[in-house]
C-alpha angles and dihedrals in degrees: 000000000000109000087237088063103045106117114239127203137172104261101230108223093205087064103045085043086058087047102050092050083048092062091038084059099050088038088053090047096042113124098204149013095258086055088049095050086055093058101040087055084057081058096058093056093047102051088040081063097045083049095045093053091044104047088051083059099052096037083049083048103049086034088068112357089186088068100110090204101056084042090066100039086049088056092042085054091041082058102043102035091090099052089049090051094051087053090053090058093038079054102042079046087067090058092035095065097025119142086231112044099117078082101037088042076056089045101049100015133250088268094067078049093063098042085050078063103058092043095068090035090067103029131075126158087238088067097062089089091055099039086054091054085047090053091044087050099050090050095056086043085053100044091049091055091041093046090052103137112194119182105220113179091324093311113105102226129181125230091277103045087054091061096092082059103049083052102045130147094231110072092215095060101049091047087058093043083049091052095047096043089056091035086061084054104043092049082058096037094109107052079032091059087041092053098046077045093059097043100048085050087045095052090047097056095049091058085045084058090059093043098255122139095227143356104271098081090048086038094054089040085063098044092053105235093167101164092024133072139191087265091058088042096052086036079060086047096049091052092047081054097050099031117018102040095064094048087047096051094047073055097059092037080057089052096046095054085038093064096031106245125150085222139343130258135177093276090067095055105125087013101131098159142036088222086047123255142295113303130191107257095207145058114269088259088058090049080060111047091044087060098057086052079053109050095039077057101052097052142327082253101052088042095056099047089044091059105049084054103053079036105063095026103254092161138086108163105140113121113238134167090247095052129104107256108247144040139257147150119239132180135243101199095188091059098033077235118155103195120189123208125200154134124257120209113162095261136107086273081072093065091036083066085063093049113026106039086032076069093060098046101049084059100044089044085046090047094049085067088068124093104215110063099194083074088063080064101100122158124241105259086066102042086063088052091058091050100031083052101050091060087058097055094037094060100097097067093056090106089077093054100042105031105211089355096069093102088051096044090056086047107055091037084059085054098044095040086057086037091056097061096066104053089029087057092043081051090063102043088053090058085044096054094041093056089051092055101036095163093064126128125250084254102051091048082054087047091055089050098046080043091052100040091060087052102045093024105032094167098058113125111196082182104152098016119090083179102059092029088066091052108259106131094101080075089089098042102105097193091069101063102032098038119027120203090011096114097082099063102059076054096058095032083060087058092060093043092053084055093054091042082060107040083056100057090060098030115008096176097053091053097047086044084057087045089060097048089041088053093042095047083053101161106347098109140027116273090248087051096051097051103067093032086070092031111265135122128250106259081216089068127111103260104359098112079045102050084041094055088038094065100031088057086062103065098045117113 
């Protein structure tokens, strides 16, 4: 079904409250594995339907966050989210003490278990006051970043649409893009930094609820690291530190002698070439058009994915003034429909929406195949894999994306993608140590950043901006304040991507041959389980980012 056609309703929380208590019933007078299995299956296609009707709400709401309707049905969902999510746990409680769970453990696997696990670790009915403040928080935060209104040159443009600017050839321009970009979120810092206050107080209190000291544990519970701990996450800092910094660093010295410049300052971050970089040569619609060539081209399975998407319109990528900033991909399980969301610009990141969310979407379209949903349920970390690792094998079609500048596109995206694991992982030890110390100041968390950015991005010059130069430039990063403790794993998921992008480079049909493995075995088993089930080694181990490096320096002109 076309996106456009998919039937939306208010979920009413009275009746799936009186359905839930209906298959806990059955579940509870089951006689076997095999009857509560059925039941359980009754309950996919229940809570598909609950997600389906959700998710439309949310994807009609960042498409145009000016529609009234979709405003009040985005706070309804902000209100009621938590109490859904409480009867989720009451209900996984059911499997997860079951008399017969050795067979329905057989049935689902011991990974959706575990997950089980961390669920009711982290949820409790005496948080839903909390979790509704929390909601309440991360959309203001959200519609101040969507209703930003820039005047650029007598035209009003959002956060997105100014990107072009930010990353001009002509140094002037991009200084005064710079000044009026930060000058949008300087004129918001202080109900930013409120915001960030409350929920930060509001996170810890909800941890405090639990009887935790702090909200990492919580925090890690949520975020489903379920064969990884805080320990294995600092031990991947500490080897970015060691071994990535310094390559990225000989990077950005490239880039600086590659644009000209005496010395770079914060106004040549995501500057690649003097002549500017890479962009896209054709309309949206040719992007993706071009994609879908692209994709047939790349495997049966990629082709046919690729067309089901561009057929029933389960885009909407084109940047407008109304829209959330960002991009995602998001699933539709009654209609086995992966959409993406995003913001076109004119830039590369246009063309990074065809690769890197198409990879999450081949994997979430290839998961939806499967009948036990509990397999769909992949962590984060490889989620990003799937997505870090298709630009790479994607690459070789970027001259049809970028005509003569094709050699210079997949240039300056091995850089960035290096680039990126140094300010992504600094990004995770601030929220680790603000959640430590929950009770700092607004200007000691800004302290922290401007502490950590000398350590993860030595080269960074604030010259000329008081804003960024006091350590506020974590304000704009989205992911901070939605999604707390996410950042890492697009860290560790470029680690694996970097693997890929090696091993294709000697035998691309072996690795694509792991890729798909590593998609079709989605959830069913743990992340440290997957990796050297499709032949690649754990980014937590002693020396891998430096024997990839190691080997990826080598083959840099």
């Amino acid at each position: 079904m076309r996106f456009e056609e998919m039937p939306y309703e208010r979920v009413d929380l009275e009746n799936v409250q009186k359905e839930f208590a209906q298959l806990m019933k059955e579940f509870d007078e089951a006689a076997s594995g095999e009857q509560q299995f059925a039941v359980h299956q009754k309950f996919y296609t229940f809570s598909d339907h609950i997600s389906t009707l959700m998710t439309l709400a949310n994807i009609r709401h960042d498409i145009n966050m000016e529609d009234e309707f979709y405003n009040q049905e985005k706070d309804y969902y902000d209100e009621i989210m938590p109490v859904f999510q409480n009867l989720m746990v009451q209900y996984n409680q059911k499997l997860y003490d079951s008399p017969f769970r050795p067979y329905l453990e057989e049935k689902i696997g011991p990974v959706a278990f575990k997950n089980m696990e961390l669920a009711m670790r982290s949820m409790d009915e005496k948080l839903i006051p909390l979790m509704q403040e929390e909601n309440a928080l991360t959309t203001r935060y959200n519609k101040i970043l969507a209703g930003a209104k820039i005047d650029w040159n007598g035209e009003i443009l959002n956060m997105s649409l100014m990107t072009p600017y930010l990353h001009s050839p002509d140094r002037k321009v991009r200084a005064e893009a710079w000044e009026k970009y930060s000058a949008f979120l300087r004129s918001n810092e202080e109900e930013i930094e409120d915001i960030y206050d409350q929920l930060v107080k509001n996170r810890t209190a909800q941890a405090a609820k639990l009887g935790y000291d702090n909200y990492l544990p919580l925090g890690y519970d949520r975020m489903q690291r379920n064969c990884y701990d805080r320990k294995m996450v600092e031990e991947f800092r500490r080897q970015v530190k060691q071994d990535l910094v310094p390559f990225a660093e000989k990077l950005h010295e490239r880039r600086r002698a590659r644009i000209g410049v005496d010395r770079l300052t914060f106004i040549d971050e995501g500057v690649y070439f003097k002549n500017g970089n890479p962009a896209p040569a054709g309309k949206p619609e040719e992007i993706l058009e071009a994609g879908r060539q692209m994709y047939r081209e790349l495997s049966p399975e990629t082709g046919e994915f690729m067309d089901f998407m561009c057929d029933n319109n389960l885009f909407d990528v084109l940047g407008r003034k109304n829209k959330k900033t960002g991009g995602y991909m998001t699933y539709l399980p009654d209609y086995n429909s992966p959409f993406i969301f995003a913001n076109f610009n004119g830039t590369s990141g246009d063309v990074d929406v065809i690769t890197h969310e198409c990879g999450h979407a081949f994997q979430g379209y290839l998961a939806g195949m499967d009948p036990i949903r509990e397999h769909a349920d992949i962590t984060m970390e490889t989620a990003e894999t799937h997505s870090m690792s298709m630009e790479f094998f994607t690459e070789k079609w970027a001259d049809r994306f970028f005509g003569a500048r094709g050699a210079e596109y997949r240039e300056m995206h091995f850089e960035d993608s290096v680039i990126f694991v140094p300010y992504g992982t600094m990004v995770d030890e601030f929220q680790d140590i603000v959640y430590s110390n929950p009770g700092f100041t607004p200007a000691e968390r800004n302290r922290v950043w401007r502490d950590l950015e000398k350590q993860y991005k030595p080269h960074l010059d604030y010259t000329g901006n008081d804003y960024y130069e006091r350590g506020c430039f974590w304000q704009k990063q989205h992911h901070i304040f939605n999604y707390p403790l996410y950042y890492i794993d697009y860290c560790i998921a470029s680690v694996d991507a970097l693997q890929y992008k090696r091993w294709m480079d000697k035998d691309y049909k072996a690795a694509w041959e792991s890729y798909l493995k590593l998609c079709r075995l989605s959830a069913s088993k743990f992340f440290t389980e997957l990796l050297p089930e499709v032949g690649l080694a754990s980014p937590f181990a002693e020396g891998c980012i430096r024997d990839v490096i190691r080997d990826l320096e080598k083959n840099l002109g």
